[in-house]
C-alpha positions, 0 to 999 in steps of 0.5 A: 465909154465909161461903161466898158470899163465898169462892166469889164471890171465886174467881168474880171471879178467874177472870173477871178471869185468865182470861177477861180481863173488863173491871172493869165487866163483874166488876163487873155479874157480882157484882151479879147474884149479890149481888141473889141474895144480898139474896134469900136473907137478906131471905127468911130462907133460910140457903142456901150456893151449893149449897143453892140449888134451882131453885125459889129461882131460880124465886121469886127471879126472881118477887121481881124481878119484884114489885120491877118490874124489867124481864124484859129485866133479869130475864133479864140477872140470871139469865145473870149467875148462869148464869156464876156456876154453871157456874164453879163446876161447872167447877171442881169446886165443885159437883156439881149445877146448879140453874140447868140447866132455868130458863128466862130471863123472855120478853122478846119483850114490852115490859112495858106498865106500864113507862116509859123514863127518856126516856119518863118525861120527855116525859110530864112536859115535856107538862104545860102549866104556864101554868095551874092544873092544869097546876102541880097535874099536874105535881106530880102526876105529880112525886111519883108518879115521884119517891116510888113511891106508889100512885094511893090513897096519893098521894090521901090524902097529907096536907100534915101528912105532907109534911116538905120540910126532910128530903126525905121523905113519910109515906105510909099503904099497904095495912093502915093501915101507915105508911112514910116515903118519900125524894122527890126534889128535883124533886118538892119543888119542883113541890108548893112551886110548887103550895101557894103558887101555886095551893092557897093561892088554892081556897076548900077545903071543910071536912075537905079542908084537910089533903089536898096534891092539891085539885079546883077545888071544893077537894076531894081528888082521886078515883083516878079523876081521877088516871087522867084526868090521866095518859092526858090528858097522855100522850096529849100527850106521843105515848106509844103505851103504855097508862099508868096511875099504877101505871105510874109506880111500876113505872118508878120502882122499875125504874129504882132497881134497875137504876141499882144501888139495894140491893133492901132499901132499895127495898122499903122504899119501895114498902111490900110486904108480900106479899115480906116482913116490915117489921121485916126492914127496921128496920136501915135508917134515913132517911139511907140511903133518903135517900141511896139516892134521891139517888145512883140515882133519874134526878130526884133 
């Protein structure tokens, strides 16, 4: 799309010259406008700026969504395109402007799925680490912010699949598909905390060995049970929301976006298959979701 790029540099110009924009401020237009972009090549649609419809706004703003980010920064995207094509109308580049009758993502209501940073942090400082559930929930709640997992997929994780060395997880999604996750330091810890604090010391029932997350009777731990620790310590922590484990994964992906993160690298790590296909994301190898969790996620 050779024509993304010449048009983007004449928009970048313009703002710099004449509307006389400070370097961040560029910097935020042109990342809108790239999220746009990743959208169009990971759907596999070959559109210039003049083939874009209001329609592929309309999904692509959906896709944001999906992604978790906020309708706060759904909406801030879209004006930064809304400025992108009406330079482009201005200067003739164009004849029609598909970003007319779109309407920006209400953001009267704070999404109840989604934790601030702050927030994020209250919950876990609540967790009451002088005893054993305590060092366990922690590192429950560690893992769920630092790795994005489902409730499910954070019950079934396995110890065979932890590989602390390289700061990943091989996680099992939807359909019995495998991924591997980066997870952050803080949460490396915690589970080590866990394992050789109080894991080692159950009397673990057989078929349950390979489970991280055990029960005092040395089972694994039910989905219900994850619900039950989480609205106990958010409770704690004075959080007037209604928190579930989702919500943590929504927070997660939410602040990785929003902290710059490549969109791709993000999906990857969520596992969703309902916005694309997974040998869309075969160019991209550890190191680099490695690398994407250390530079933007807050607890790396």
């Amino acid at each position: 799309m050779s024509t993304w790029s010449i048009s983007i540099k004449q928009f970048e110009g313009y703002l710099q010259l004449e509307k006389s924009l400070s370097a961040n401020s560029v910097e935020a237009y042109v990342r809108d406008i790239g999220k746009l972009r990743q959208y169009l090549e990971i759907s596999k649609l070959p559109a210039s700026p003049a083939q874009v419809t209001t329609r592929i706004l309309r999904d692509f703003l959906a896709w944001l969504g999906e992604l978790g980010m906020s309708a706060t920064s759904q909406a801030r995207t879209l004006s930064g395109i809304k400025a992108f094509y009406s330079f482009m109308i201005m200067e003739d580049l164009l004849t029609l402007d598909p970003t007319d009758t779109l309407e920006a993502p209400k953001t009267g209501r704070k999404l109840p799925d989604t934790l601030s940073y702050e927030e994020i942090t209250r919950v876990l400082e609540a967790v009451d680490m002088s005893t054993n559930e305590g060092t366990r929930n922690r590192a429950i709640l560690e893992t769920l912010y630092a790795s994005g997992l489902r409730v499910s997929e954070l019950t079934e994780l396995r110890l065979s699949n932890l590989y602390a060395d390289q700061g990943f997880v091989r996680v099992t999604g939807k359909g019995n598909k495998e991924r591997l996750v980066p997870i952050g330091r803080d949460a490396l810890k915690h589970i080590g905390f866990y394992i050789s604090g109080v894991r080692c010391h159950l009397e673990i029932e057989p078929g349950h060995e390979d489970f991280v997350f055990l029960n005092r009777r040395g089972t694994k731990l039910s989905r219900v049970m994850i619900f039950n620790i989480i609205k106990d310590v958010v409770d704690k922590a004075g959080i007037g929301k209604v928190v579930s484990p989702h919500t943590f994964r929504h927070s997660f992906a939410t602040h990785l976006i929003e902290g710059g993160a490549d969109l791709r690298a993000v999906q990857e790590m969520l596992g969703h298959e309902s916005i694309t296909t997974t040998e869309i994301y075969t160019h991209l190898d550890r190191d680099y979701l490695r690398q994407i969790i250390t530079e933007f996620h807050p607890r790396s």
